[in-house]
RODO-2510 file (C-alpha; in nm, 4 decimals, decimal comma):
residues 190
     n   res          X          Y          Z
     1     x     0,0000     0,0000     0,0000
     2     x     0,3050     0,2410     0,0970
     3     x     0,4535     0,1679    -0,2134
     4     x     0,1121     0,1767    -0,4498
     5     x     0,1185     0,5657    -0,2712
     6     x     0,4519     0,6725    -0,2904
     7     x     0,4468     0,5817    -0,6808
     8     x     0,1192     0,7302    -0,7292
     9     x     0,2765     1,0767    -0,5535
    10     x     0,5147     1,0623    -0,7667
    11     x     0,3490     1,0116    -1,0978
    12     x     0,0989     1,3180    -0,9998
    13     x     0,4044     1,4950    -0,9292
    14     x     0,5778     1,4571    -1,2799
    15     x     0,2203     1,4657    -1,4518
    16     x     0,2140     1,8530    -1,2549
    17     x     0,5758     1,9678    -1,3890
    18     x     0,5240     1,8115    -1,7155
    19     x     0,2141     2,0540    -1,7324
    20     x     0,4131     2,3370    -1,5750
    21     x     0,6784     2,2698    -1,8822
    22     x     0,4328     2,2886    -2,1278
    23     x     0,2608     2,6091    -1,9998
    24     x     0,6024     2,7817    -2,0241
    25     x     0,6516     2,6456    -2,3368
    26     x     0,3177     2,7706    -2,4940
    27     x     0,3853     3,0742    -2,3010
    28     x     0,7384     3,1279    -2,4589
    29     x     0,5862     3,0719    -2,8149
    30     x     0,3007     3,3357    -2,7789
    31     x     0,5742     3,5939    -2,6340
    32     x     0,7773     3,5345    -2,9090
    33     x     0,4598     3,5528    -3,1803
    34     x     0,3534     3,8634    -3,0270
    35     x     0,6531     4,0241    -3,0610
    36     x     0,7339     3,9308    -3,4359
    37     x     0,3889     4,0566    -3,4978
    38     x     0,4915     4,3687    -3,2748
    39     x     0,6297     4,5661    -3,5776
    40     x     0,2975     4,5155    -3,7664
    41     x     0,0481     4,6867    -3,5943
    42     x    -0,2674     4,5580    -3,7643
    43     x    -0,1350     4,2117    -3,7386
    44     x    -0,0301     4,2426    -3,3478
    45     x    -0,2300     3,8892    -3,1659
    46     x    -0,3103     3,7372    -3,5292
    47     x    -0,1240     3,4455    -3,4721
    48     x    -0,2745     3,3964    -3,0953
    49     x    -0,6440     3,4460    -3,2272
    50     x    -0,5691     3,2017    -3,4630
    51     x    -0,3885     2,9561    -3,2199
    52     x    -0,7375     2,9972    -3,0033
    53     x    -0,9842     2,9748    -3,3239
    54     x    -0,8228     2,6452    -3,4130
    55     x    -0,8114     2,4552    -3,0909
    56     x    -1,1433     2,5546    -3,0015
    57     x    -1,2458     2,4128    -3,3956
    58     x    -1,0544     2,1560    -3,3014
    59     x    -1,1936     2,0863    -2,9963
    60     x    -1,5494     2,0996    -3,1207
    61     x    -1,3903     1,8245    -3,3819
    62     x    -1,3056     1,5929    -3,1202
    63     x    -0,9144     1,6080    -3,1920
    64     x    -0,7064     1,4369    -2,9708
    65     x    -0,5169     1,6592    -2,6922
    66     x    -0,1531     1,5935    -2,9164
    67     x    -0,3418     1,7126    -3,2241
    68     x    -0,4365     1,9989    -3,0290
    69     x    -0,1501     2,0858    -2,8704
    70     x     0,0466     2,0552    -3,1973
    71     x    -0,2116     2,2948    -3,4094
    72     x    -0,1905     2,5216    -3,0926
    73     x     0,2052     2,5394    -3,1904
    74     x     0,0948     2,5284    -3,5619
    75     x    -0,0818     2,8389    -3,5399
    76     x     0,1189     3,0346    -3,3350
    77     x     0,3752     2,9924    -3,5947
    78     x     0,1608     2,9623    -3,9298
    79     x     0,2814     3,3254    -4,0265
    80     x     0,7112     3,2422    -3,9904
    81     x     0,8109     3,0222    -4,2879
    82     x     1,1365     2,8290    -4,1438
    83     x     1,3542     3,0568    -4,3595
    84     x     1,1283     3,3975    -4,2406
    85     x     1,4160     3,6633    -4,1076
    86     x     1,2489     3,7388    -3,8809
    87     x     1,2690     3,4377    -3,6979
    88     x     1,6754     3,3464    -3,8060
    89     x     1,7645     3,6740    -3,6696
    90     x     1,7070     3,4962    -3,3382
    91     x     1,8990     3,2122    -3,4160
    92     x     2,2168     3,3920    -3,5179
    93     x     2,4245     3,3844    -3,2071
    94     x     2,2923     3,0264    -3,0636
    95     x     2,6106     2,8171    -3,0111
    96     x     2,5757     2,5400    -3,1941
    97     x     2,2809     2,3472    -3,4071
    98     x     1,9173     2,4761    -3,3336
    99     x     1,8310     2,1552    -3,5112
   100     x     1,9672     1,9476    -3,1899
   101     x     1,7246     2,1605    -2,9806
   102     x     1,4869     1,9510    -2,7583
   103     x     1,2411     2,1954    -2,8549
   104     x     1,2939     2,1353    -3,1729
   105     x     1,2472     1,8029    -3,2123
   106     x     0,8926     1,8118    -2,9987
   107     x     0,7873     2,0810    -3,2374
   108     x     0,8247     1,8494    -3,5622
   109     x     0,4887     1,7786    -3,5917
   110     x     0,3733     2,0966    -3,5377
   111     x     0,6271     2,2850    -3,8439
   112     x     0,5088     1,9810    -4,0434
   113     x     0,1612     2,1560    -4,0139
   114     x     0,2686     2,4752    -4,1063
   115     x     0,4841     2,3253    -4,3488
   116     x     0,1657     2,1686    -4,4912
   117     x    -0,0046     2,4558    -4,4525
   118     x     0,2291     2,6775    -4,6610
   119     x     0,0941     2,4669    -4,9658
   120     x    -0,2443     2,4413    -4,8910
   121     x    -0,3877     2,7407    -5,1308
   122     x    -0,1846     2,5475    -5,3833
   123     x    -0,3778     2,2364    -5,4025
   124     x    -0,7344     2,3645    -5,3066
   125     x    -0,9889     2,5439    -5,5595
   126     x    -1,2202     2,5008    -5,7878
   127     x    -1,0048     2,2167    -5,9879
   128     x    -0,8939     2,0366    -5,6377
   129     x    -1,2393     2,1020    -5,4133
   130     x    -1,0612     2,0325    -5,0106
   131     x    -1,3478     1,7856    -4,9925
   132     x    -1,1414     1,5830    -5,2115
   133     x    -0,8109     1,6198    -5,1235
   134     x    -0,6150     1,4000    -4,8784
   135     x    -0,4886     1,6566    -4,5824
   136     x    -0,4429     1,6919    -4,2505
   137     x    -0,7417     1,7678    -4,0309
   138     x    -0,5244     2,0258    -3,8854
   139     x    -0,4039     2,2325    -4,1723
   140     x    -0,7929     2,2141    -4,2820
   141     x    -0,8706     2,3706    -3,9167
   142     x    -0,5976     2,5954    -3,9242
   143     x    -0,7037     2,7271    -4,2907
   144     x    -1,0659     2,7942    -4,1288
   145     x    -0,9146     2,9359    -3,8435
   146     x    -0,7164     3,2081    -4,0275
   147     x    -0,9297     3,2943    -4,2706
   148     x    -1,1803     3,3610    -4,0369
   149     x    -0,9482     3,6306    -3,8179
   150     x    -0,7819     3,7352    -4,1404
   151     x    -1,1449     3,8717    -4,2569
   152     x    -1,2350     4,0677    -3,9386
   153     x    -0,8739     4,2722    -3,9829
   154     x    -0,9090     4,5683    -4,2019
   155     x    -0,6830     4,5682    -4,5021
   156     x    -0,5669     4,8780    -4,7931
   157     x    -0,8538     4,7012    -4,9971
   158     x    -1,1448     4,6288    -4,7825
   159     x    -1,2760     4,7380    -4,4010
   160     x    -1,2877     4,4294    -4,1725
   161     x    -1,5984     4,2072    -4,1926
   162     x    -1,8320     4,1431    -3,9053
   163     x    -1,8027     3,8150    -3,7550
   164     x    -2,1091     3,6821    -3,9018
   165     x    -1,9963     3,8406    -4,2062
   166     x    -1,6805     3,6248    -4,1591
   167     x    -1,8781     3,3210    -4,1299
   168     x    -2,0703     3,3860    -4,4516
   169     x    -1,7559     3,4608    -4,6951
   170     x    -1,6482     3,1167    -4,5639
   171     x    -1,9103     2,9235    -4,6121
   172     x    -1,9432     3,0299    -4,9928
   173     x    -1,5908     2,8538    -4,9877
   174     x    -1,7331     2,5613    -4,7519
   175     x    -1,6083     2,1830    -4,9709
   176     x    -1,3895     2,3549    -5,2368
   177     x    -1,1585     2,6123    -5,0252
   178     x    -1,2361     2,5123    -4,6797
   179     x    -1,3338     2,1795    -4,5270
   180     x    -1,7458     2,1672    -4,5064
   181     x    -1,6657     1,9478    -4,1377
   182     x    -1,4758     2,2604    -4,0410
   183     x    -1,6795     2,4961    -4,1940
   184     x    -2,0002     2,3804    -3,9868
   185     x    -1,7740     2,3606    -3,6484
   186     x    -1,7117     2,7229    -3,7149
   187     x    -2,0615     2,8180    -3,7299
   188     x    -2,1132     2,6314    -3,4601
   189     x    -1,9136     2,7962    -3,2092
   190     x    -1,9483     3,1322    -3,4173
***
């Protein structure tokens, strides 16, 4: 019985700085989002609205927590390419390989979404309908998700939509741009 405790201590134990390390590690990503995005002042909290549209799409999807926590990442950094200069810049005076990172390698699946995502206009449309094509779940959430927050900021061309206006413009895309599961998720929780 003492043992069956002192095991079960220290499993809640790990299980509460194994959520502590993640916290700072989301933490650290949003800090360093926001202040990428600082420069930009229309864009400034883009990629965290996003990051929040997507896992609450992806919650409403039933996604596993992994998946989420991965489009989470995903989204935070949908805007940086891996070559963006703005992001190198920081990686200049690291001693050493980033590559060899811990961080790095429990972000792979998340830069493999953005990596997917960085294609995805590219193979959707009217001649490949995103019903159709194979994909990720989470680039198709993470498409949703930005388009919808891209619409409600103003741009040279057009004022910001509404929210429900949001909504709409998407859903004229809904099975040929955007994902008609993720689509009807959005109006859902919209």
């Amino acid at each position: 019985i003492l043992t069956g405790y002192t095991v079960g201590t220290l499993a809640d134990q790990r299980r509460e700085r194994l959520d502590d390390l993640k916290g700072a590690y989301m933490t650290m990503l949003e800090l360093l989002t926001f202040h990428l995005e600082s420069s930009e002042g229309h864009r400034r909290g883009h990629s965290f609205r996003v990051a929040e549209r997507a896992v609450a799409l992806g919650t409403e999807l039933q996604m596993r927590a992994e998946e989420l926590e991965n489009l989470r990442v995903a989204a935070l950094l949908h805007e940086l390419g891996p070559h963006d200069p703005r992001l190198t810049r920081f990686f200049v005076h690291f001693p050493g390989d980033v590559r060899q990172l811990p961080i790095a390698t429990s972000m792979r699946a998340a830069l493999d979404l953005v990596s997917e995502y960085s294609h995805y206009h590219e193979h959707v449309g009217a001649d490949w309908p995103v019903d159709l094509v194979r994909g990720s779940l989470g680039v198709k959430v993470l498409a949703v998700a930005d388009a919808f927050e891209t619409l409600q900021m103003p741009s040279p061309n057009r004022p910001p939509f509404s929210p429900w206006s949001a909504v709409e413009e998407i859903e004229r895309g809904a099975g040929q741009i955007f994902a008609t599961d993720v689509v009807r998720a959005l109006k859902k929780l919209a």
